[in-house]
C-alpha positions as CSV (number, residue, x, y, z in Angstrom):
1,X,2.3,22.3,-19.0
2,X,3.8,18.9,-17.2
3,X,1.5,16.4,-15.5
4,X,3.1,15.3,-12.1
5,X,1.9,12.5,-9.5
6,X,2.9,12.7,-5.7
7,X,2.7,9.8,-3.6
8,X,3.2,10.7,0.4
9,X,1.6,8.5,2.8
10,X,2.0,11.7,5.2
11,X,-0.4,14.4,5.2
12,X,1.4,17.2,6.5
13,X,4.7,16.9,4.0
14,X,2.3,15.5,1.3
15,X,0.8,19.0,2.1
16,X,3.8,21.0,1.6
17,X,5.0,19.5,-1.6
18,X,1.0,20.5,-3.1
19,X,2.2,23.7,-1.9
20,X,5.5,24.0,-3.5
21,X,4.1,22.5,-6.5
22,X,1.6,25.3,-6.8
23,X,4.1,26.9,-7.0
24,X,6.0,26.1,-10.5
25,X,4.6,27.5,-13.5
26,X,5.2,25.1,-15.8
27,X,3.6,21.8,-13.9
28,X,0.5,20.7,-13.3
29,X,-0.4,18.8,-10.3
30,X,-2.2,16.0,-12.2
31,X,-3.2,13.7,-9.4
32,X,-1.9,13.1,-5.6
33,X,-2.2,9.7,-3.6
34,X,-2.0,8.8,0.0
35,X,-1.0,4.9,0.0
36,X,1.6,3.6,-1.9
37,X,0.2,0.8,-3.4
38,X,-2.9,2.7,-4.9
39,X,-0.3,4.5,-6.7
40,X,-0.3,2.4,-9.9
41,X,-3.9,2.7,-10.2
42,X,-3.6,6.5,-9.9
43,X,-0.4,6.4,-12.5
44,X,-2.8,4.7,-15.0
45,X,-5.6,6.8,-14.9
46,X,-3.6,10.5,-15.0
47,X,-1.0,9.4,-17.4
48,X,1.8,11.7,-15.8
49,X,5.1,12.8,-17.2
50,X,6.6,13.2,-13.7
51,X,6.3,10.7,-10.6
52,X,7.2,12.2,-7.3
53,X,7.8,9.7,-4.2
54,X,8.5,10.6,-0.7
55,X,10.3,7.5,0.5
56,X,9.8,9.0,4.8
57,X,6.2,7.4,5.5
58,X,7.5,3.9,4.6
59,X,10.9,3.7,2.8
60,X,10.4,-0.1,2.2
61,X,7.0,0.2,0.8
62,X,8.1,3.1,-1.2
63,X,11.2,1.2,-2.7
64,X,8.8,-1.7,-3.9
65,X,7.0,0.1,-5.2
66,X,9.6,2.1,-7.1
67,X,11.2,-0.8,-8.5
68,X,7.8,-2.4,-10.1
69,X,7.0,1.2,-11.3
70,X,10.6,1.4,-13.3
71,X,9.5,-1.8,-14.3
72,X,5.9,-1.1,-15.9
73,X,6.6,2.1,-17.0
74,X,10.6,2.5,-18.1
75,X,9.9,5.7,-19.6
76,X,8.4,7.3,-16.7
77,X,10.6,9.5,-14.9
78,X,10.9,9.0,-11.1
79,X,11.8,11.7,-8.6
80,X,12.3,10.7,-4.9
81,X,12.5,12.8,-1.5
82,X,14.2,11.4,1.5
83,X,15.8,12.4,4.9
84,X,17.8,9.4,4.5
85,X,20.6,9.6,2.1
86,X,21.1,5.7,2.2
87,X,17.2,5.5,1.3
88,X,18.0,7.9,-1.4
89,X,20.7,5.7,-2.6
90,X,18.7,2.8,-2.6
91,X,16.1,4.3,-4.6
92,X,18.4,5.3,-7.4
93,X,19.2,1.3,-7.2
94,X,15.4,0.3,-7.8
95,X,15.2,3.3,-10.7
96,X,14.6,6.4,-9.5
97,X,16.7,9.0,-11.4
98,X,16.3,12.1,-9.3
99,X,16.4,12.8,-6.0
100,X,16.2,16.0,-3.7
101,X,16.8,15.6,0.2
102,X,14.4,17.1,2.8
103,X,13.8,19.9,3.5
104,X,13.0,21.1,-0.1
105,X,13.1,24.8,-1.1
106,X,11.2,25.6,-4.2
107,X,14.5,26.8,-6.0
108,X,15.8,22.7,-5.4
109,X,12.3,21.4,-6.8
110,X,12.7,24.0,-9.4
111,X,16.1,22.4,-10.7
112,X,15.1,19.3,-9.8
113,X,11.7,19.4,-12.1
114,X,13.8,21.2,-15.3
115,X,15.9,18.6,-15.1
116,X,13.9,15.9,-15.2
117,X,11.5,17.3,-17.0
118,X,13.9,18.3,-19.5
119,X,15.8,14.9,-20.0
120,X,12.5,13.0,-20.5
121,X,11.7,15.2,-23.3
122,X,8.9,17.3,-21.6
123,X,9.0,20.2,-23.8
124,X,7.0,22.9,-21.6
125,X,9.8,22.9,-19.4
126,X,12.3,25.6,-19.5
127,X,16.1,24.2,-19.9
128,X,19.1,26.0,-20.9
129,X,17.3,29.6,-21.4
130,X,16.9,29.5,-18.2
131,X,19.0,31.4,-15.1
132,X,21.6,30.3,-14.2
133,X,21.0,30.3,-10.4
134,X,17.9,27.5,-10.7
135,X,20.3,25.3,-12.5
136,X,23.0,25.6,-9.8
137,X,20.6,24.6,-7.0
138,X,19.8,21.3,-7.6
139,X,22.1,18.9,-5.0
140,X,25.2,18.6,-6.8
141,X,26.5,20.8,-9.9
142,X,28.5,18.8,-12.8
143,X,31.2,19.9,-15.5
144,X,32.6,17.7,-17.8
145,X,36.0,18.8,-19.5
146,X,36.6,18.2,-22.6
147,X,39.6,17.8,-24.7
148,X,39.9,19.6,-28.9
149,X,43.0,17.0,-28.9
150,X,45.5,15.5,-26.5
151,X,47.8,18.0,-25.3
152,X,45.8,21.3,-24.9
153,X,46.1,20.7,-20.8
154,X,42.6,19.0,-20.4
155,X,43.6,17.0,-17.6
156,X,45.5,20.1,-16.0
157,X,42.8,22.2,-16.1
158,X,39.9,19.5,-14.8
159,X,42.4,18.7,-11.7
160,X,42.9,21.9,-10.6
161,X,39.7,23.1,-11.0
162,X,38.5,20.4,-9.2
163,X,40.8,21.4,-6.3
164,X,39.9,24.8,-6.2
165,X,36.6,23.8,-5.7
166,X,37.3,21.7,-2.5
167,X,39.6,24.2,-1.0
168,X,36.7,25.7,-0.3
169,X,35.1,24.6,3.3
170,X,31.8,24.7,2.4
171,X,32.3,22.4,-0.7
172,X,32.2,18.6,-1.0
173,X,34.2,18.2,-4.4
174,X,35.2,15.2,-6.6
175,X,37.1,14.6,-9.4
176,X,36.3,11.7,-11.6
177,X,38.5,10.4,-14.4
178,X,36.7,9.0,-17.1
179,X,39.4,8.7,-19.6
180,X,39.1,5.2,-18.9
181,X,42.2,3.8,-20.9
182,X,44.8,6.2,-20.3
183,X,43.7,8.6,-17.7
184,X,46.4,9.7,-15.6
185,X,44.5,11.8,-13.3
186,X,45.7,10.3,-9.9
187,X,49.2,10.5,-11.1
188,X,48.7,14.4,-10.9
189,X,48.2,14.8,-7.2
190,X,49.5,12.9,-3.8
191,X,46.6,11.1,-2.7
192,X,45.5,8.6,0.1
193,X,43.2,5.5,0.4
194,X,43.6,4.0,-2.4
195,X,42.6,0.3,-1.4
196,X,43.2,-0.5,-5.1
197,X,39.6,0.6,-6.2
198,X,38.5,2.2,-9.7
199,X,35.8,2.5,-10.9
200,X,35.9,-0.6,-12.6
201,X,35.2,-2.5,-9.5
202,X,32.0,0.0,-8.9
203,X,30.9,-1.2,-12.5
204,X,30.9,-4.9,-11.6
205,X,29.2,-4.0,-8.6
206,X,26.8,-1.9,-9.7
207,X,23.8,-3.7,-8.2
208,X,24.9,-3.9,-4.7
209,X,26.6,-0.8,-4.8
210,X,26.1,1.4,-1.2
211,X,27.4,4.5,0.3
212,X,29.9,2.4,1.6
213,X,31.9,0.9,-1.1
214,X,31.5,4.3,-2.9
215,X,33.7,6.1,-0.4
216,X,36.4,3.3,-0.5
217,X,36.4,3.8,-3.7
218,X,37.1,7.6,-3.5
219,X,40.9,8.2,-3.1
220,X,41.5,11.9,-1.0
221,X,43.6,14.4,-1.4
222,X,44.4,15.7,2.3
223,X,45.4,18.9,1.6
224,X,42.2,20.5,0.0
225,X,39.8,17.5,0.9
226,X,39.4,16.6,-3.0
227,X,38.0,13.0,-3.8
228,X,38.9,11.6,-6.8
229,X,37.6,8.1,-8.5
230,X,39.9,6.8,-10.8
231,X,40.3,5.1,-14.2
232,X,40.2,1.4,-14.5
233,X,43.9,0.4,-13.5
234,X,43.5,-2.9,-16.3
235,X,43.4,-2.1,-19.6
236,X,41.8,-5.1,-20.2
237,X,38.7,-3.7,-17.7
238,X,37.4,-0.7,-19.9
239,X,35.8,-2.7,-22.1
240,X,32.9,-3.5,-19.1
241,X,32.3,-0.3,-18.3
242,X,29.3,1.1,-20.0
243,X,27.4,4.1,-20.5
244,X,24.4,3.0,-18.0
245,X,27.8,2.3,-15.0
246,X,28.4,6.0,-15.7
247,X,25.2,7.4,-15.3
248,X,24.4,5.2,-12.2
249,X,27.3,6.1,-10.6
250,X,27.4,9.9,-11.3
251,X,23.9,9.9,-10.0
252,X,24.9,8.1,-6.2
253,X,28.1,10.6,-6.4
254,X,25.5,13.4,-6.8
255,X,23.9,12.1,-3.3
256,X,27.2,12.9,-1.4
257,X,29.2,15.7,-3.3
258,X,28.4,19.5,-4.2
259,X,30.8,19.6,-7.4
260,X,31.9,17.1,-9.5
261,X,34.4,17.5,-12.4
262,X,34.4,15.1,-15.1
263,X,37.8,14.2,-16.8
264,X,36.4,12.6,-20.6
265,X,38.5,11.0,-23.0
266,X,39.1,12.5,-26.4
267,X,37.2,9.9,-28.0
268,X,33.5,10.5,-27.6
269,X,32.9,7.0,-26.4
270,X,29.3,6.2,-25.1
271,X,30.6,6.8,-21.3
272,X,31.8,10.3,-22.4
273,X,28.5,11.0,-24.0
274,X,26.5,9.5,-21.3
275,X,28.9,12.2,-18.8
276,X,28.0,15.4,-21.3
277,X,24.2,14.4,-21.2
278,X,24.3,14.4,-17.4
279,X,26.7,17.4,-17.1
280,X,25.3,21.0,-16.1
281,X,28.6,22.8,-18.5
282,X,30.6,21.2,-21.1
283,X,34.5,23.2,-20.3
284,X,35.8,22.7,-24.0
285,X,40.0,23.0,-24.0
286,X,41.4,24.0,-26.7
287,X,44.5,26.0,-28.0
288,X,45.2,28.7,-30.1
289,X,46.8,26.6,-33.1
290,X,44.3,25.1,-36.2
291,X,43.9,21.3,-35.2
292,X,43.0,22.0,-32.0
293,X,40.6,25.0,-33.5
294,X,39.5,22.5,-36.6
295,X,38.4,19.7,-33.6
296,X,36.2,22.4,-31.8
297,X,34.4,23.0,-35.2
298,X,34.0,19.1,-35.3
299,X,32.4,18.9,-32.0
300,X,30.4,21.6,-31.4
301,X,29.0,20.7,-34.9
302,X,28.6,16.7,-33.3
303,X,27.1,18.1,-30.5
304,X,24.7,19.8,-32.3
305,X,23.0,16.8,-33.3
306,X,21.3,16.2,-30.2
307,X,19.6,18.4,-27.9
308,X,20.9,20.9,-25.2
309,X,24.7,19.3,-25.8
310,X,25.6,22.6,-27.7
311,X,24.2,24.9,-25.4
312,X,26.4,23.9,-22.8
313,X,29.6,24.6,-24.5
314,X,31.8,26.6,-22.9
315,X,35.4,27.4,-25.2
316,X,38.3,27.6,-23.0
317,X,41.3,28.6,-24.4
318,X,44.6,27.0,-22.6
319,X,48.2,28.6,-22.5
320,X,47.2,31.5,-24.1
321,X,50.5,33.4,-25.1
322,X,53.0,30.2,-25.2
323,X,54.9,29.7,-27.9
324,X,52.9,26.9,-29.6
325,X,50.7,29.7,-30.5
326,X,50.6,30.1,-34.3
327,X,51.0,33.0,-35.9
328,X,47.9,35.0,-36.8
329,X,45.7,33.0,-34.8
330,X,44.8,35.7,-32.4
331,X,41.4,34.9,-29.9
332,X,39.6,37.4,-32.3
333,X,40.2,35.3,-35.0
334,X,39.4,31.7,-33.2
335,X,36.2,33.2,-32.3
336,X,35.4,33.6,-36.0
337,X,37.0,30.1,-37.2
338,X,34.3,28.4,-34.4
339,X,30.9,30.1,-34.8
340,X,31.3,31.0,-30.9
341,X,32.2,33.2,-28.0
342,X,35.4,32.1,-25.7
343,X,34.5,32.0,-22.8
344,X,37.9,32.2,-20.9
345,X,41.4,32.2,-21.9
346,X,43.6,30.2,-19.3
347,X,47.9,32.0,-19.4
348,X,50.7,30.3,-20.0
349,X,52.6,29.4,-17.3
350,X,54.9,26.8,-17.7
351,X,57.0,26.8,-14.6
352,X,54.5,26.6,-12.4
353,X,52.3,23.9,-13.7
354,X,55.3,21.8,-14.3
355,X,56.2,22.5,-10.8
356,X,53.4,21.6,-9.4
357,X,52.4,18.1,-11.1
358,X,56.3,17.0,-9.9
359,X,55.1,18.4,-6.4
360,X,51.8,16.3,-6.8
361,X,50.2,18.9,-5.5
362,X,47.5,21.3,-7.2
363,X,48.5,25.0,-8.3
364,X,46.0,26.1,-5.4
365,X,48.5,24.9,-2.9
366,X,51.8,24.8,-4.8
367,X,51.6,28.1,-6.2
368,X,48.2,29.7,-5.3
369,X,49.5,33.3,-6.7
370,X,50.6,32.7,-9.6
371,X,49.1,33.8,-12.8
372,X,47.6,30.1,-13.5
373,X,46.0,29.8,-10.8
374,X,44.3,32.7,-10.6
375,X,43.3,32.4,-13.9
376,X,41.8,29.0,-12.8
377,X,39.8,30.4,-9.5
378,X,38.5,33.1,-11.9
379,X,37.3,30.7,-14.3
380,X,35.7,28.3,-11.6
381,X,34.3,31.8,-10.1
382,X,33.2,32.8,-13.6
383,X,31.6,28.8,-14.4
384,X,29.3,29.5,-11.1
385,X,28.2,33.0,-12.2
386,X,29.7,34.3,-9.0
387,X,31.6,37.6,-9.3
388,X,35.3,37.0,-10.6
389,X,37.3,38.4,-7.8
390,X,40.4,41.1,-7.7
391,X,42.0,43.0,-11.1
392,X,44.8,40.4,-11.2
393,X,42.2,37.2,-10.8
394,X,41.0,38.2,-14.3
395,X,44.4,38.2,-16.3
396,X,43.6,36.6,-19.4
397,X,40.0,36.9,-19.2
398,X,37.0,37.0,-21.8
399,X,34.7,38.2,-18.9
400,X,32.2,36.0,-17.2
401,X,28.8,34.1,-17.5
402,X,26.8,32.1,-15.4
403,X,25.8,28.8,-16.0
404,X,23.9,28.6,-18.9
405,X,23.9,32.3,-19.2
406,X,24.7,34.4,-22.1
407,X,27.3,37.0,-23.0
């Protein structure tokens, strides 16, 4: 059982989140404070695992506070609640990690507390056995696709998943290139706004950061409404970005988009691992041929060797039935070579996704029937654990799992 803290200057919100609170199973409402500067003196007599700030009563208090909190107690993981996303923002500035916007359902404070809960080591709470739908209902869900080698179609797949995902209406959908020295994400799709931002210019601004400067920084894709942030445009620039520019970025994103996609490089640096710590699913591309097999052994095996990575692997074979398929490499037998399940197997279909990335347009809207691209919306359908759709949707299919689910 997890000790939590509330703060909330307001009686009647201070008295629903009690409520919701009472609510979880697997916390324990350890102490609860009214002012926000008795709150350290409450902190060091109850010892919690969990701080929760509602920033509404007094968001200036409340950030002070926040910041000399992340300052005394590093360790001490801090979840905010706010109205106001820019107060949200700000929060995430002083060192708040988590956030949830009002009103909150207990299915949000349930994802939200697993999560943090779970990244600060709290061992009572539940984290990938659990179902999938209290992991997808946090604010923002996160996949990060991963490459077995260069050349299996990792990009391909990350940027038209990420398009499918804002054709929808009701989605707010981003695509973020972290392939920092030779991503070429951008180059895939016709995009606007560019103002000659990366996010190397968020990194050296990473202090004064705001809503503001993020958006500038997000180039759009008119046709589906994707946002994309992309990879230094200077060589010379990678070497500034670090791990702690990823994860304070991919946190603020979180604040204003449903789905994010995450575009890694195939070289495990610390701002990839920083991106599969934070993701919700790890997509892992590979092929049917024995280097790209051999290099999912290698990292599911280097993923092992820290917590909760390995569980989010999901195995997705790419241009299943091309001709770089080996001989006697069937999906049967990949299964066996890696010690796990695919998940999905994406066709080959060269014409069209050649097509397409000459078009600059995504599959969804250069060629929305064909086999690819159905193959795609199943998969994103599938990642969700929403029901894949018609017959022909599933062509190529391994059947489907929620996140975090099992087969």
């Amino acid at each position: 059982m997890q000790r939590v803290a509330i703060v909330d200057p307001n009686e009647s919100t201070r008295e629903s989140l009690r409520t919701l609170l009472l609510g979880v199973d697997f916390v324990w409402l350890e102490a609860e404070c009214a002012r926000y500067e008795y709150f350290f003196e409450v902190i060091q007599a109850s010892t919690p695992d969990l701080v929760i700030v509602t920033l509404d009563a007094d968001k200036n208090k409340a950030l002070q506070m926040i910041g000399q909190l992340s300052v005394e107690h590093p360790k001490l993981p801090i979840l905010t609640i706010s109205h106001d996303h820019q107060a949200l923002l700000q929060s995430l500035q002083k060192g708040a990690k988590y956030f949830l916007t009002h009103p909150v359902g207990l299915e949000d404070m349930l994802a939200a507390l697993r999560r943090a809960l779970g990244e600060s080591g709290g061992s009572d709470a539940p984290t990938a056995g659990g179902s999938a739908s209290a992991r997808q209902t946090g604010s923002s869900s996160m996949i990060a696709v991963l490459g077995s080698r260069g050349g299996v179609g990792t990009t391909t797949l990350a940027v038209n998943m990420a398009a499918t995902l804002a054709a929808d209406p009701t989605h707010q959908a981003a695509l973020i290139d972290l392939d920092l020295t030779l991503g070429d994400a951008d180059i895939a799709l016709e995009v606007n706004g560019f103002e000659n931002i990366s996010i190397a210019d968020l990194a050296r601004n990473i202090e004064r950061l705001d809503m503001n400067f993020l958006r500038r920084a997000m180039a759009k894709h008119e046709p589906t409404g994707l946002a994309i942030l992309r990879h230094p445009l200077e060589i010379a620039e990678v070497g500034a970005i670090h791990e702690q520019h990823v994860e304070r970025i991919l946190n603020l994103l979180k604040i204003s988009y449903t789905h994010l996609v995450l575009d890694l490089s195939k070289c495990l640096l610390p701002t990839d691992l920083m991106a599969l710590r934070m993701a919700d699913v790890i997509m892992l591309v590979a092929q049917l041929e024995l280097s790209s097999l051999r290099n999912v052994v290698r990292l599911i095996h280097c993923m092992s060797g820290e917590e909760g990575l390995a569980d989010k692997i999901r195995v997705v074979i790419n241009r299943q039935g091309s001709d770089s398929v080996e001989e006697g490499i069937s999906p049967k037998k990949a299964e066996e070579v890696i010690g796990k399940p695919i998940f999905w197997q994406v066709p080959n279909d060269t014409k069209a996704v050649i097509g397409a990335r000459v078009a600059g347009h995504p599959l969804v809207k250069h060629a929305p029937k064909s086999r690819v691209q159905q193959s795609i919306y199943g998969l994103t359908q599938a990642l969700y654990g929403k029901p894949v759709g018609a017959p022909g949707e599933q062509k190529g299919s391994k059947g489907g799992w929620g996140f975090f689910g099992k087969r």
